[in-house]
ZAMARGU-4260 file (C-alpha; in steps of 0.2 Angstrom, whole numbers, plus 5000, padded with zeros to 4 digits):
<rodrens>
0) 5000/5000/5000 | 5006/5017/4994 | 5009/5031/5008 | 4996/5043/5011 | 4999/5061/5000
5) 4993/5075/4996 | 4976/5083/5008 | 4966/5073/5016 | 4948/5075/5005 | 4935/5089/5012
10) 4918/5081/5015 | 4912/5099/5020 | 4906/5102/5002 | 4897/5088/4997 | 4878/5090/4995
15) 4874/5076/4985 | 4874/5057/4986 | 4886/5056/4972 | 4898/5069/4979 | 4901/5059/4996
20) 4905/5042/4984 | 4916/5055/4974 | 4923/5060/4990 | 4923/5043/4998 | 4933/5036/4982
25) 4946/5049/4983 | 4951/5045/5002 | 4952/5027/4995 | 4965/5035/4982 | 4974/5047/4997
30) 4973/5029/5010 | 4985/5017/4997 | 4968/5012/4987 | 4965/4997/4998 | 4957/4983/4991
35) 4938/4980/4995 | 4941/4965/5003 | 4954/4974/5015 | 4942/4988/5018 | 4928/4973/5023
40) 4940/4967/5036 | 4943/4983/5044 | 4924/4988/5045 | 4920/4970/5050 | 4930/4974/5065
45) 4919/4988/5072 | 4901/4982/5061 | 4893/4964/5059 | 4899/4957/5046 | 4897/4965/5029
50) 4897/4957/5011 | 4909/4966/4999 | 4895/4971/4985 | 4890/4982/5002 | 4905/4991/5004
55) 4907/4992/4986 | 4889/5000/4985 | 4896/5015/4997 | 4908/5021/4983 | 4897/5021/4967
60) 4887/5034/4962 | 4868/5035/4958 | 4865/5029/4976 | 4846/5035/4980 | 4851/5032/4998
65) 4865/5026/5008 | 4868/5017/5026 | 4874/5030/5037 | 4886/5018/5050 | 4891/5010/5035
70) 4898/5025/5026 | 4908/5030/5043 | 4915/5014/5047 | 4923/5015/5029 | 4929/5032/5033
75) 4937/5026/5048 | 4944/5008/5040 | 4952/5024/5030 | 4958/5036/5041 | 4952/5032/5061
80) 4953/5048/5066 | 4941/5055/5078 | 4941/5073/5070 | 4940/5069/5054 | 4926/5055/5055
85) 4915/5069/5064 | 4916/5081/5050 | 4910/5065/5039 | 4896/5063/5051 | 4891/5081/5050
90) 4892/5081/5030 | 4880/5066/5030 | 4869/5074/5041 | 4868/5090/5030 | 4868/5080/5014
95) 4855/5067/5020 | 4843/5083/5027 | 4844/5092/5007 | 4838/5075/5001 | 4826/5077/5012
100) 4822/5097/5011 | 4823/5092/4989 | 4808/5081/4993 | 4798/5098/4999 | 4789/5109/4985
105) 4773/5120/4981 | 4765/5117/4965 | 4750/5126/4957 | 4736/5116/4949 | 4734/5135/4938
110) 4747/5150/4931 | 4753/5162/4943 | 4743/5179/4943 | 4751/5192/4932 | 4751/5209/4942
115) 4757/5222/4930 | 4756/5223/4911 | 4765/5213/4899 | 4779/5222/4888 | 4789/5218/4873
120) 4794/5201/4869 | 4783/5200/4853 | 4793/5187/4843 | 4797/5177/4857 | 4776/5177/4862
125) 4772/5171/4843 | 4785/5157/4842 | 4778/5152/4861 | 4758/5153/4852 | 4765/5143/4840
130) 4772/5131/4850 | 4771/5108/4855 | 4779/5098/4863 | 4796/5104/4874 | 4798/5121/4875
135) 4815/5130/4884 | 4816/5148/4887 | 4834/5153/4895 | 4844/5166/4900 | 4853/5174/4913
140) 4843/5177/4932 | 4831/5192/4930 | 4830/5193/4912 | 4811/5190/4913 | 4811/5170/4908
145) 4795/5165/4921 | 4785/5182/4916 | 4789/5177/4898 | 4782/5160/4902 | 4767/5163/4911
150) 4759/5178/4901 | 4763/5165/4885 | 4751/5152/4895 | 4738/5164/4899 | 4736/5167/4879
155) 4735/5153/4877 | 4717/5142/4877 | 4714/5136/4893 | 4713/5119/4897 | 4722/5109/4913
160) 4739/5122/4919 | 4752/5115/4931 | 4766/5126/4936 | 4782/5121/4950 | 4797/5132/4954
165) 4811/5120/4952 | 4822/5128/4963 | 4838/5125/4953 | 4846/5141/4956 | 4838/5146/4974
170) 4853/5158/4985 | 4848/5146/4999 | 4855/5129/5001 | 4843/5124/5013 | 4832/5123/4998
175) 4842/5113/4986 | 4832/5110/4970 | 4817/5098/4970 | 4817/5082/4967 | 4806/5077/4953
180) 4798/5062/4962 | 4791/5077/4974 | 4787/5088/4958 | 4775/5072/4951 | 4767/5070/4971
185) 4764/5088/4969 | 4756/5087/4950 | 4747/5070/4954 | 4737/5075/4968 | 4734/5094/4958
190) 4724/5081/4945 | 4714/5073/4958 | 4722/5057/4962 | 4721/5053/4978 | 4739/5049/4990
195) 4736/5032/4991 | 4737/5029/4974 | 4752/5038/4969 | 4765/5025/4966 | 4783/5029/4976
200) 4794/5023/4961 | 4801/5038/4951 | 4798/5030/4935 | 4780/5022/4939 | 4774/5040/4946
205) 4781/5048/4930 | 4770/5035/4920 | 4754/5038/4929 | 4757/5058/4924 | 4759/5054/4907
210) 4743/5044/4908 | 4733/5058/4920 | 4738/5069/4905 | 4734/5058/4890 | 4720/5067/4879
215) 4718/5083/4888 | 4725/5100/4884 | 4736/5103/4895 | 4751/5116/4901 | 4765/5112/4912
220) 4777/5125/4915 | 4793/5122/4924 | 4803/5136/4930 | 4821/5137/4934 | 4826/5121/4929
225) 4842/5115/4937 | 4847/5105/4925 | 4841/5090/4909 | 4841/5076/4925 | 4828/5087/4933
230) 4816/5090/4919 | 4816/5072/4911 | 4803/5066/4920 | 4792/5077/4922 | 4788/5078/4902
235) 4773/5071/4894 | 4770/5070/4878 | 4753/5076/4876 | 4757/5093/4886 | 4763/5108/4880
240) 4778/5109/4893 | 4787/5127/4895 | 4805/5124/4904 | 4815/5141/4909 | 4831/5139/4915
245) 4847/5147/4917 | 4858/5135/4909 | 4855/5127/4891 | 4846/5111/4894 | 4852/5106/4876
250) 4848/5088/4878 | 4831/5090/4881 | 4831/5095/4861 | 4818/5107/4862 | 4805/5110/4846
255) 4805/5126/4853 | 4821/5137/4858 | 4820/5153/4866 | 4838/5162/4871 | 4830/5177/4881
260) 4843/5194/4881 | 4838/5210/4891 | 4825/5221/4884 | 4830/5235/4869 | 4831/5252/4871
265) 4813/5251/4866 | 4806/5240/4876 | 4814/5247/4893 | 4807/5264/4887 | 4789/5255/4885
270) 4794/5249/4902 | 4797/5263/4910 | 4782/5274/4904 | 4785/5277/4885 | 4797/5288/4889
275) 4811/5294/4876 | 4820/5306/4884 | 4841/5305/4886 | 4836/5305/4907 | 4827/5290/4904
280) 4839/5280/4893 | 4852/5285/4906 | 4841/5275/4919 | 4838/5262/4907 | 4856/5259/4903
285) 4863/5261/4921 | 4850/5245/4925 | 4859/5236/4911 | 4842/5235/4902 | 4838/5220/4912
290) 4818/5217/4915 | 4821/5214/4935 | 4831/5230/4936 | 4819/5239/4926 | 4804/5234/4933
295) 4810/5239/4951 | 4817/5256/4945 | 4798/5257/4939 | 4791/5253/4953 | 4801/5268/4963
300) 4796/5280/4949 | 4777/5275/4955 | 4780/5277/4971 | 4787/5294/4969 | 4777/5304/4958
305) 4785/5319/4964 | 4800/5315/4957 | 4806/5317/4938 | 4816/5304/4926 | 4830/5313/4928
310) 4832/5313/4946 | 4829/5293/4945 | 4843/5296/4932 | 4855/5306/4945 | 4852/5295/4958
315) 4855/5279/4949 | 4871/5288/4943 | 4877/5294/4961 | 4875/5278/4967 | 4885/5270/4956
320) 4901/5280/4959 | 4898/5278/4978 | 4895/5262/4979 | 4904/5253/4962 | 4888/5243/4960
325) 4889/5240/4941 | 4876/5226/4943 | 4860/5232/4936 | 4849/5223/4949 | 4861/5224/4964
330) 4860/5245/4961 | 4841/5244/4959 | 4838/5234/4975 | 4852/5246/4986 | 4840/5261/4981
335) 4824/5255/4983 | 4831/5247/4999 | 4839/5263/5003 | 4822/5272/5001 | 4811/5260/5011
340) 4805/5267/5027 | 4813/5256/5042 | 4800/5244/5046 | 4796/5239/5028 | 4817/5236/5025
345) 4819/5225/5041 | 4801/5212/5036 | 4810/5214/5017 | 4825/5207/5025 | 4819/5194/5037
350) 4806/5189/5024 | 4822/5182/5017 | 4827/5169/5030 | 4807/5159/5029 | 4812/5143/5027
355) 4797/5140/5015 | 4795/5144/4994 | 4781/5153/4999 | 4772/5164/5013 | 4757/5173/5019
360) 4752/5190/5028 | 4753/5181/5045 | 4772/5174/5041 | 4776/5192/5036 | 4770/5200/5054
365) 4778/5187/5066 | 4793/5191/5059 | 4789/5210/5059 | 4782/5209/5076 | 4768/5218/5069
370) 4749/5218/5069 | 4742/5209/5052 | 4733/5227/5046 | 4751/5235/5047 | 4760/5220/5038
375) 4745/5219/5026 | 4749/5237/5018 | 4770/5232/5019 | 4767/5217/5008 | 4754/5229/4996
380) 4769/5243/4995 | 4785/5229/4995 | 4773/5220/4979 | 4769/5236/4970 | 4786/5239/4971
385) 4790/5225/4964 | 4801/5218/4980 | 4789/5204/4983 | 4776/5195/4971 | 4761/5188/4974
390) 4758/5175/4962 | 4743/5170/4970 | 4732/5178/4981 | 4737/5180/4996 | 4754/5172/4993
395) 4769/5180/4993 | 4787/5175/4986 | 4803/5182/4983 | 4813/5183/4968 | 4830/5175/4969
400) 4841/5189/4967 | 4831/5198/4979 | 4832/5184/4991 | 4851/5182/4989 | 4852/5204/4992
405) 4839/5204/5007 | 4851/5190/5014 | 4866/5199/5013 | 4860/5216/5020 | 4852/5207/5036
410) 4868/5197/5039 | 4876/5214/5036 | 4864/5224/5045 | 4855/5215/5056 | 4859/5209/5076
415) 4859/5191/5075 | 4851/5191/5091 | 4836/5200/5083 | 4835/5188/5067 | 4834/5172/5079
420) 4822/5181/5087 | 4811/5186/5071 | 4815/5167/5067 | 4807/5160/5083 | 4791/5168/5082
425) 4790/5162/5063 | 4792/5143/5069 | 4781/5147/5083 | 4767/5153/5072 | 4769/5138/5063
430) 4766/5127/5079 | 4754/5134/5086 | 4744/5137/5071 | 4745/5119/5066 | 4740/5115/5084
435) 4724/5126/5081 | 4721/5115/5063 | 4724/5098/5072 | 4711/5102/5087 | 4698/5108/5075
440) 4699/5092/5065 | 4703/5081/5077 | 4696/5086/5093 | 4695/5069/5100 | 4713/5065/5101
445) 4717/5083/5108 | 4726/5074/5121 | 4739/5064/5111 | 4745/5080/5104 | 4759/5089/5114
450) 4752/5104/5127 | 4759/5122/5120 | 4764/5134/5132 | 4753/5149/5131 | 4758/5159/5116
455) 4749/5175/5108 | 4757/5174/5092 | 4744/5179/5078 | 4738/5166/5068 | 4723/5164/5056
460) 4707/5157/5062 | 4706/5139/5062 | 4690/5134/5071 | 4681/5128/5055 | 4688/5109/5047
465) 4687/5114/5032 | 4696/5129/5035 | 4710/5119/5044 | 4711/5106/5031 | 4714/5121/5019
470) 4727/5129/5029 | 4738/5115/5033 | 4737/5106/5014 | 4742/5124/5010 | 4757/5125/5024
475) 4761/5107/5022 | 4778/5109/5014 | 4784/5125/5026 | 4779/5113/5040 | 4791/5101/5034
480) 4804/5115/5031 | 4802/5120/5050 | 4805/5104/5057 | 4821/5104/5047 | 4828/5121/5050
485) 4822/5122/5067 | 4829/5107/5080 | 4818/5117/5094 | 4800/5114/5085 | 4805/5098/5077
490) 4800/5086/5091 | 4783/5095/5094 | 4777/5100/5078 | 4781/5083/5069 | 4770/5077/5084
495) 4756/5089/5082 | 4754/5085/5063 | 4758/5067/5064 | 4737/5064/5059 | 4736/5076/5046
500) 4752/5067/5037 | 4745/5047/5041 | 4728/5052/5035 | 4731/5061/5020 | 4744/5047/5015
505) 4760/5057/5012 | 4773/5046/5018 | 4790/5055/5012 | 4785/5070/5020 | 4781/5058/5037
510) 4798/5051/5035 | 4806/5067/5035 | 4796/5076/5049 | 4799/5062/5061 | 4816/5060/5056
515) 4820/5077/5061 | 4811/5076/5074 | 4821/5060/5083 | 4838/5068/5075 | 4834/5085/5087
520) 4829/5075/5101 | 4843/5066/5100 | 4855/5081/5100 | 4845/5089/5115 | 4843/5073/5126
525) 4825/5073/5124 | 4822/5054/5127 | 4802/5056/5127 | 4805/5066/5113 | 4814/5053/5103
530) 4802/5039/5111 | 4788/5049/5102 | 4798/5051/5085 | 4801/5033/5084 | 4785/5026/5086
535) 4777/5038/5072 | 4792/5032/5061 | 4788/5014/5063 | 4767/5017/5060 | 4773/5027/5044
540) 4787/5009/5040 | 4772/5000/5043 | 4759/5007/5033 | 4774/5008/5018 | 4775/4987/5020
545) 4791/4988/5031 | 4787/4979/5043 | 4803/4973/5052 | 4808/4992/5050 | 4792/4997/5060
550) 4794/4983/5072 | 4810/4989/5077 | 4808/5007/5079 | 4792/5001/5090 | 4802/4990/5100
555) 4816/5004/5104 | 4801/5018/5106 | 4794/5004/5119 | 4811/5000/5127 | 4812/5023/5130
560) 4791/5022/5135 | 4796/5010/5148 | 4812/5017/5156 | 4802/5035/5157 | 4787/5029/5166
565) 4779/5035/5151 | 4763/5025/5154 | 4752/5031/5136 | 4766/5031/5125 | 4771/5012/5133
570) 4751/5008/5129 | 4752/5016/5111 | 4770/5006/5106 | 4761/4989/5114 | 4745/4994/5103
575) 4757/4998/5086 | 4764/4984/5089 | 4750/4972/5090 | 4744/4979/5072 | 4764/4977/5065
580) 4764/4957/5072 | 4747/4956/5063 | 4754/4960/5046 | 4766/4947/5049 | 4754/4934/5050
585) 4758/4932/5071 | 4741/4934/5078 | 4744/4924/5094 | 4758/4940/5097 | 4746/4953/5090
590) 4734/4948/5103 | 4747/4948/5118 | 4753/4965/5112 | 4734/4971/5110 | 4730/4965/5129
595) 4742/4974/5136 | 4740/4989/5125 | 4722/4990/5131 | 4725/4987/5150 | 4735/5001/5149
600) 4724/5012/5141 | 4712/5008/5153 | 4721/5012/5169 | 4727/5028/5162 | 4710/5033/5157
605) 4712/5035/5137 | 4698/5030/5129 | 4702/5037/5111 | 4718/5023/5113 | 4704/5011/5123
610) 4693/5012/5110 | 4706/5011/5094 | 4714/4996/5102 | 4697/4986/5107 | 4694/4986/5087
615) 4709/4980/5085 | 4709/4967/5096 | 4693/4961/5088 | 4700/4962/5071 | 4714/4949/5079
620) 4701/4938/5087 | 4691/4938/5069 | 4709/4932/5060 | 4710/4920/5076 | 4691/4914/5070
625) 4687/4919/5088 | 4670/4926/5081 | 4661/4931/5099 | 4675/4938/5105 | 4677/4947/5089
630) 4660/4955/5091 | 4661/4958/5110 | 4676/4970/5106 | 4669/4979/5092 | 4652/4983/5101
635) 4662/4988/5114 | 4675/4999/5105 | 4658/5007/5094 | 4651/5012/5110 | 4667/5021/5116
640) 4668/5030/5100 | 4650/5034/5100 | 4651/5043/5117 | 4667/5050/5111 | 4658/5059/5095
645) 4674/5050/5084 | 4664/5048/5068 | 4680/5040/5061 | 4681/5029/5073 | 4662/5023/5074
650) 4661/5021/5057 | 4677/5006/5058 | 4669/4996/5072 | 4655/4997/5062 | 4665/4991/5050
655) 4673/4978/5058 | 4657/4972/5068 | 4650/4969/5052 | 4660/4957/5047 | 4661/4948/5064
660) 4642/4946/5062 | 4641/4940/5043 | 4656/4927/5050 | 4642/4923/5066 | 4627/4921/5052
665) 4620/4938/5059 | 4615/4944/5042 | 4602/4956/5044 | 4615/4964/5060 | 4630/4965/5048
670) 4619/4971/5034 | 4615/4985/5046 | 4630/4988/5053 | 4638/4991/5033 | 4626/5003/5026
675) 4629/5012/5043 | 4649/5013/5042 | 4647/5017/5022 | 4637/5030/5024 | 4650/5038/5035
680) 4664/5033/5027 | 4656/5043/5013 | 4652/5060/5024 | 4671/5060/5028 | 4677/5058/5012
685) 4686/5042/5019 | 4689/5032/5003 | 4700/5017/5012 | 4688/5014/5024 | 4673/5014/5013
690) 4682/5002/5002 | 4683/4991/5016 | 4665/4992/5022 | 4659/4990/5004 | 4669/4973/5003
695) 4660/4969/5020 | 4644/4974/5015 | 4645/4963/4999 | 4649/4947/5008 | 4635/4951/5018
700) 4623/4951/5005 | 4632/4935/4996 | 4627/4925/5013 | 4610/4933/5011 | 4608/4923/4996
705) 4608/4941/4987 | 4620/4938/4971 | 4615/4952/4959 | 4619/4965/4973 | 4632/4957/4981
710) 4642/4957/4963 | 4637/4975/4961 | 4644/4979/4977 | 4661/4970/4974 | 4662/4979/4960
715) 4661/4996/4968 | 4673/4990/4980 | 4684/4984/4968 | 4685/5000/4959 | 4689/5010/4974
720) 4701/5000/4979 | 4710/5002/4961 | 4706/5021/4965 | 4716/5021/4980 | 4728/5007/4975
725) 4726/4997/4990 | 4733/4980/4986 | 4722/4969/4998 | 4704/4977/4996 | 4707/4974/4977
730) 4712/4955/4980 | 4697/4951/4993 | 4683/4960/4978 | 4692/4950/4964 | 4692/4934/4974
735) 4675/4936/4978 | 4669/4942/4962 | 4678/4925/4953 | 4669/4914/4966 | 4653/4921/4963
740) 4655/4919/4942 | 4657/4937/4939 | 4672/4946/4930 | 4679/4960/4940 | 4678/4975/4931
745) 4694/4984/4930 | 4688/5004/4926 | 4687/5013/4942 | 4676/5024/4946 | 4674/5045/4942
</rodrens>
């Protein structure tokens, strides 16, 4: 083995995957370039042992995810030193978290609003009215490639419009760009099709877009593409798709090319008021004739009537030998900034550090500090002065450059003490408010949630559900960039909106909430803290069909329950775990787990967790063909959840009391029982648990010696078990639909 030379390789840079393999590959180099089979028997000293196609895996690139302990027991089989393999760990930690932030982003199911009028651009607009297929539109930041794009789609017919900011060029690296798995979640769900049937392949969710699309006119645009790898994806042939970027994209091979350059003399002048005076080509020269330069300059001449071109002129010109700023758009922002009165220049600034791609009137006052009224009329005067942009209403985002600019004059200008501050309140809002959501929709289980201190943060009214349901599908990627950026609300906020992301079957964003979550309370000694992370992770393991992963974050969340005294969380783990030992087929476990589970509930007083595991027991005891038993349970469990108003809740017992009694020869009690839990499962919109009452109800009928409707039934349970892709539903309609002589229809239901 050659001597170790030259620098030991940085990890501190890599933000990729592929550029810790890079990186791991070049310490191989720098350590002698060990054999694999050397490099196993070092890491088999500090890890179980470890195949060499394993090791060899941690090298290679393309890796959608890696084993962490793996990676750093290579590193140290390397070089074993203690500094060195922490600034490993550390770039691991950061790489791992912008996977995860790369998974977070905000689509529209429509084109953002267009505020001000359009000008110029009147060959690129025809070739754009012209244009099928793969359009690209490029050039360099602020040249006016997203206004370009969306005022060519609103010309156009309308039909079904998506449109995502691809982050590819964002000034912060919290927000890396997004992935295009994320991208399609987004889209999918923008066309109606429900969580639970969106595939969590890349490929097979790219395929179910291209389907969702087929026959319709459609317009995807997608802006500030990061690069060809990005954008594949997300194309569909039957879509007109707009792509802007800042690099070429040449290999997407475009029908249509647009190579966007700053406006002409005219156009700035049409800009600026159809002005043709000397003064107003000075202004427009001295903004470099870009459209982001120009458009703010305009936005000052607005706002001070009183003043003439030609004193726009001077200024622009004085500032410009004071301060050497040749950049068109840096010289712009430093004079509107410079103009700004005091309070509208700090919420420009901290508006900069929101952790989200988008924000509302309420985000905009915590970190002001202000009342909403106040902040309302900043965001009206920052947006006419073209600072911030609403592209919907009430949503506000800022462009890039003037992110990257806002940035720089709070680090500058700014005591960090008061931007931690601006920051907590931000993330405090977020909590709270999304306490207020989850106690509106889910009033029952108030007490699972963690207990806030008293806060008197401002936050929107949430009392109504629907209202609730809006804000927090609307939130729902800040939220996750909150518990990433912020340790300190991590732990409760992941706990608060643990519902919302099981229910609405968005498992990624689960994994990375809880994640974060167990990661911050890790760091912080929080044992309860990473007791409750680890139990969410394993229900979200288990409903992915990870079973072993789920038992054994169970197992540890149950091991932490139990050393804290922690009498609810020790009856929830027993309880998780009795469904997770169910799946494997091990019902006499599931039912020891389960017995446990609900004695504890019970001497604790819990009857939400009394109730939820009475059902499941029941379920057990129908597996186990412990049919009275079965019944007992459910009647009991339907009971708890009747006094408890837990519509939810009633509507499975029914469901699964049903079945006990169709099992029992109770026909006419099932029957009952069925149409009961259907009809409820209906009022909540609850597509999973009507499939499974309408599978219920059909067998009922079939015993009743009732064929024609039981096959009808099927049928409709077959179909919304293919709308909700759920596997198991679909197998117990076909199989039923086959013994009774009647082809399953394949077509779900509209």
């Amino acid at each position: 083995m050659a001597p170790e030379t030259g620098p030991l390789p940085d990890p501190d840079g890599c933000r990729s995957l592929d550029a810790l393999a890079a990186t791991l590959r070049a310490l191989k180099s720098w350590a002698g370039d060990p054999t694999f089979d050397t490099i196993t028997t070092r890491v088999n000293a500090r890890l179980p042992s470890t195949g060499r196609g394993t090791i060899a895996d941690c090298f290679r690139d393309g890796r959608r995810r890696i084993n962490a302990d793996l990676v750093l027991a290579v590193v140290a089989a390397l070089h074993d030193d203690a500094e060195y393999l922490a600034r490993w760990r550390r770039a691991i930690r950061v790489t791992l978290a912008e996977k995860q932030a790369a998974a977070q982003v905000r689509v529209l199911a429509r084109l953002p609003d267009e505020a001000d009028p359009f000008v110029g651009r009147e060959p690129h607009l025809a070739a754009l009215d012209r244009a099928t297929g793969v359009c690209v539109i490029t050039g360099m930041a602020g040249v006016g490639k997203t206004r370009l794009a969306v005022h060519a789609g609103h010309r156009r017919t309308q039909g079904t419009s998506l449109f995502v900011d691809l982050r590819g060029f964002h000034p912060d690296e919290a927000q890396p760009p997004a992935d295009p798995a994320a991208v399609l979640d987004g889209f999918l769900r923008a066309l109606g099709v429900t969580g639970r049937q969106i595939p969590h392949d890349l490929a097979a969710r790219s395929a179910l877009f291209r389907e969702q699309l087929a026959g319709r006119q459609a317009l995807v645009i997608l802006d500030n593409a990061a690069d060809e790898d990005q954008v594949r994806p997300l194309l569909c042939p039957d879509a007109l798709t707009v792509v802007t970027s800042r690099r070429d994209l040449a290999d997407l091979l475009p029908t249509t090319r647009i190579d966007l350059d700053v406006f002409s003399p005219l156009e700035a002048a049409q800009l600026l008021g159809n002005d043709t005076s000397d003064a107003l080509e000075r202004v427009a020269r001295r903004c470099g004739y870009l459209p982001l330069a120009l458009t703010i300059v305009a936005g000052q001449m607005a706002a001070t009537p009183s003043w003439t071109v030609a004193d726009h002129a001077d200024r622009l010109e004085e500032r410009h030998r004071n301060y050497h700023l040749d950049d068109g758009v840096q010289l712009a922002l430093h004079l509107s900034d410079q103009r700004l009165p005091p309070a509208r220049r700090t919420l420009l600034r901290r508006l900069a550090g929101h952790p989200g791609q988008d924000f509302d009137a309420y985000a905009a006052a915590a970190v002001l500090d202000a009342d909403l009224g106040a902040t309302e009329e900043h965001l009206r005067r920052l947006t006419a002065e073209h600072l911030v942009q609403q592209p919907v209403p009430g949503r506000f985002v800022l462009h890039d450059l003037v992110r990257a600019y806002a940035v720089e004059r709070a680090t500058d200008d700014e005591r960090p003490t008061d931007r931690r501050a601006a920051q907590t309140r931000l993330y405090d809002l977020y909590l709270y408010a999304a306490s207020a959501a989850m106690d509106a929709l889910h009033p029952a289980e108030r007490h699972r949630r963690p207990t806030l201190p008293p806060n008197d943060v401002p936050k929107p009214a949430l009392d109504d559900p629907k209202a609730a349901l809006h804000w927090l599908d609307t939130e729902r990627s800040t939220l996750v960039a909150v518990c990433l950026a912020a340790p300190s609300h991590a732990v409760p906020l992941a706990a608060t909106i643990y519902t919302y992301l099981d229910n609405g079957g968005y498992p990624a964003e689960a994994i990375t909430v809880h994640t974060a979550a167990r990661n911050a309370a890790v760091a912080t000694g929080d044992p309860a803290g990473e007791a409750g992370a680890l139990i969410n992770l394993g229900v979200v393991y288990w409903q992915l069909g990870r079973n072993a992963e789920a038992r054994d974050r169970m197992s540890e969340s149950l091991t932490l329950f139990r050393r804290l005294g922690d009498a609810r969380g020790e009856a929830r783990a027993l309880g998780n775990l009795g469904v997770v030992y169910n799946a494997f087929g091990d019902h006499t476990a599931s039912a020891e787990h389960h017995t446990q589970a609900l004695a504890k509930f019970v001497e604790i007083g819990d009857r939400v967790g009394e109730a939820n595991t009475l059902t499941n027991l029941g379920d057990v005891y129908l597996r186990m063909d412990r049919l009275s038993e079965a019944a007992d349970h459910h009647r009991r469990a339907l009971d708890l959840f009747r006094a408890l108003n837990h519509r939810g809740g009633e509507a499975t017992a029914l469901t699964n009391l049903g079945d006990a009694d169709t099992r029992l020869g109770n026909l006419t009690e099932a029957l009952d029982s069925l149409d009961r839990a259907v009809a409820i499962f209906g009022e909540l919109g609850e597509r999973y648990g009507q499939t499974c009452a309408l599978n219920g109800r059909a067998e009922a009928l079939a015993a009743m010696g009732r064929p024609e409707e039981a096959v009808t039934t099927f049928r409709l349970a077959l179909g919304l078990a293919q709308l909700i892709d759920d596997p198991a539903e679909q197998s117990r309609a076909r199989t039923a639909l086959t013994t009774l002589g009647a082809p399953p229809v394949d077509d779900p239901p509209t």
